[in-house]
Each structure stands twice: as structure tokens, then as C-alpha cells.
ZADO-1210 file (C-alpha; in nm, 4 decimals, padded with zeros to 6 digits):
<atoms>
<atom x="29.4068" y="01.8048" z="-00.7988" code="UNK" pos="1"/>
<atom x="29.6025" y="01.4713" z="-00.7441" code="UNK" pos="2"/>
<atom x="29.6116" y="01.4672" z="-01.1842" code="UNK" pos="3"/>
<atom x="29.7511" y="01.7342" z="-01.2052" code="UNK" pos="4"/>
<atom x="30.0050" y="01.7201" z="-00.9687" code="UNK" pos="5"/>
<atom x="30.0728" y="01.3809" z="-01.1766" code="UNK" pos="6"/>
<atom x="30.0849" y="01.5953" z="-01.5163" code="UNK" pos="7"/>
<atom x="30.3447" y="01.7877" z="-01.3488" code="UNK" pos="8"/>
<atom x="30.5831" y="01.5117" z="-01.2343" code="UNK" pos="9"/>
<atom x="30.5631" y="01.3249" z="-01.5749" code="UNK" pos="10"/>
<atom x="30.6554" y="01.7060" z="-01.7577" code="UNK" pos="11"/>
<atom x="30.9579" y="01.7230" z="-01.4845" code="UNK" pos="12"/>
<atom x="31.0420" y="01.3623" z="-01.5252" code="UNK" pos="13"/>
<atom x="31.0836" y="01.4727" z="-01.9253" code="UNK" pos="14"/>
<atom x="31.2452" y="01.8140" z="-01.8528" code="UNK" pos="15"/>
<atom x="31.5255" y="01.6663" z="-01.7001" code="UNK" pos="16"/>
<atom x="31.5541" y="01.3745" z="-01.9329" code="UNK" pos="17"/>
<atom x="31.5930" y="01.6103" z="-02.1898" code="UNK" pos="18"/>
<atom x="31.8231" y="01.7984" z="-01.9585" code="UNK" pos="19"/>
<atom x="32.0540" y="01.4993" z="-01.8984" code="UNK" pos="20"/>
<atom x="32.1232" y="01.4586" z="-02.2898" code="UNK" pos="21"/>
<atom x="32.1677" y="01.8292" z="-02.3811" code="UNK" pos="22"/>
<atom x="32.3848" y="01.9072" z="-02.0723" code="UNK" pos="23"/>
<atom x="32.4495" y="02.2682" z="-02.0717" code="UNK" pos="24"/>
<atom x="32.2473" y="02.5244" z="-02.2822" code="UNK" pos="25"/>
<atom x="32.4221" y="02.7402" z="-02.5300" code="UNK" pos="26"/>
<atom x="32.4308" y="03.0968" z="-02.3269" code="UNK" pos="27"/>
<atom x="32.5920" y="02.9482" z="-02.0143" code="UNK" pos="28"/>
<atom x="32.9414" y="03.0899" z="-01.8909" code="UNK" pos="29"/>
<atom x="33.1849" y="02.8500" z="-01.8246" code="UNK" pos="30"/>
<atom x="33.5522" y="02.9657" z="-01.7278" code="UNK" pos="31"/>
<atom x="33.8416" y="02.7299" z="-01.7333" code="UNK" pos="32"/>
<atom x="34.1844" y="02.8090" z="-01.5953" code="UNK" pos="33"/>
<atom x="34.3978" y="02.5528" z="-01.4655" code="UNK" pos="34"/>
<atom x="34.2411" y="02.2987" z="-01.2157" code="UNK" pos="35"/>
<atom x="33.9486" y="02.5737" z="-01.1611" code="UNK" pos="36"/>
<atom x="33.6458" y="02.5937" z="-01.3471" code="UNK" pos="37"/>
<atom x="33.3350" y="02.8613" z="-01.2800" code="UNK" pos="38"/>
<atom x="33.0264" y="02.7777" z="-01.4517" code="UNK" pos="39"/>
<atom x="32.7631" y="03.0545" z="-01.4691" code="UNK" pos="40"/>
<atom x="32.4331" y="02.8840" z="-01.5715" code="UNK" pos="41"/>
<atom x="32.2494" y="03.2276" z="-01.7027" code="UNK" pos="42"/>
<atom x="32.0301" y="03.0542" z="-01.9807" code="UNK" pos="43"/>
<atom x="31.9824" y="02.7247" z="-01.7411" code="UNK" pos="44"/>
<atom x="31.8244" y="03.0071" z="-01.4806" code="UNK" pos="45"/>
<atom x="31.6197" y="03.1535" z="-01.7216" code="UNK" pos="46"/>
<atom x="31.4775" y="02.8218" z="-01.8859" code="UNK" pos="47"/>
<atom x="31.3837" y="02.6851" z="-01.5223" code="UNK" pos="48"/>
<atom x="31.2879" y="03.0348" z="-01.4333" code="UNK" pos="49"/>
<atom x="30.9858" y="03.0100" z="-01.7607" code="UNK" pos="50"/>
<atom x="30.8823" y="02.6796" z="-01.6507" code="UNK" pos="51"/>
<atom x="30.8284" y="02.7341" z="-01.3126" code="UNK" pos="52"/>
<atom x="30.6662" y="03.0728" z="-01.3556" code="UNK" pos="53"/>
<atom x="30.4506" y="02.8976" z="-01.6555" code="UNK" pos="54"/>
<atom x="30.3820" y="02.5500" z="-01.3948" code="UNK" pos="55"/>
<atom x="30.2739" y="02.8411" z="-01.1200" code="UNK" pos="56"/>
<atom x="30.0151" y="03.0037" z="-01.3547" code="UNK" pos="57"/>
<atom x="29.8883" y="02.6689" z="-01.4701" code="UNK" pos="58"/>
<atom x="29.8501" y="02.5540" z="-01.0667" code="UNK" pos="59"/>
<atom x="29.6687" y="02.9178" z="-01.0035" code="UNK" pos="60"/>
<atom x="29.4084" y="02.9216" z="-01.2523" code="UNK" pos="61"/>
<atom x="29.3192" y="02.6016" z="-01.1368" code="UNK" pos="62"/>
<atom x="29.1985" y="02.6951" z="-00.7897" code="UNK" pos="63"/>
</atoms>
């Protein structure tokens, strides 16, 4: 149990690594008017939402 939970931290350590020099996905909703800006991260949600549903599966076939 503790390597995998070791696995996991080394592929989040990456994910958001890779995060940091993308920056925003194509997809994502940014409005800019003025001073304001409204950023709607649809793809970002989706992306994390796959991973996490993916790292969840991975965790429960494991027990």
C-alpha cells in the first residue's frame, strides 16, 4: 500500500509539472473586459476529473 501511494505522488508531482509549463488547456473560457477577467476552466475540470476517476479505480482494484 505505502508504493503505491508513492506511485501516486510521483504521477501528481509530474501532472502538475506538466501543468505549470502548459498553463491553461485549449477549451478553457477566459473573458477579459477592462480590469475584470472570468476564467472558466471547463477542459482543466474535465482533465483532473479523468485522472482522479482513473487514480480511484486504480486504488479500488487494489483492495
Amino acid at each position: 500500500m505505502g508504493k503505491m501511494f508513492i506511485v501516486i505522488g510521483i504521477v501528481f508531482v509530474l501532472i502538475g509539472l506538466i501543468w505549470q509549463l502548459i498553463g491553461k488547456l485549449p477549451g478553457d473560457i477566459v473573458f477579459k473586459k477592462g480590469n475584470t477577467t472570468v476564467y472558466f476552466p471547463i477542459v482543466t475540470s474535465i482533465v483532473v476529473s479523468i485522472v482522479l476517476s482513473l487514480v480511484f479505480y486504480v486504488i479500488g482494484r487494489f483492495r
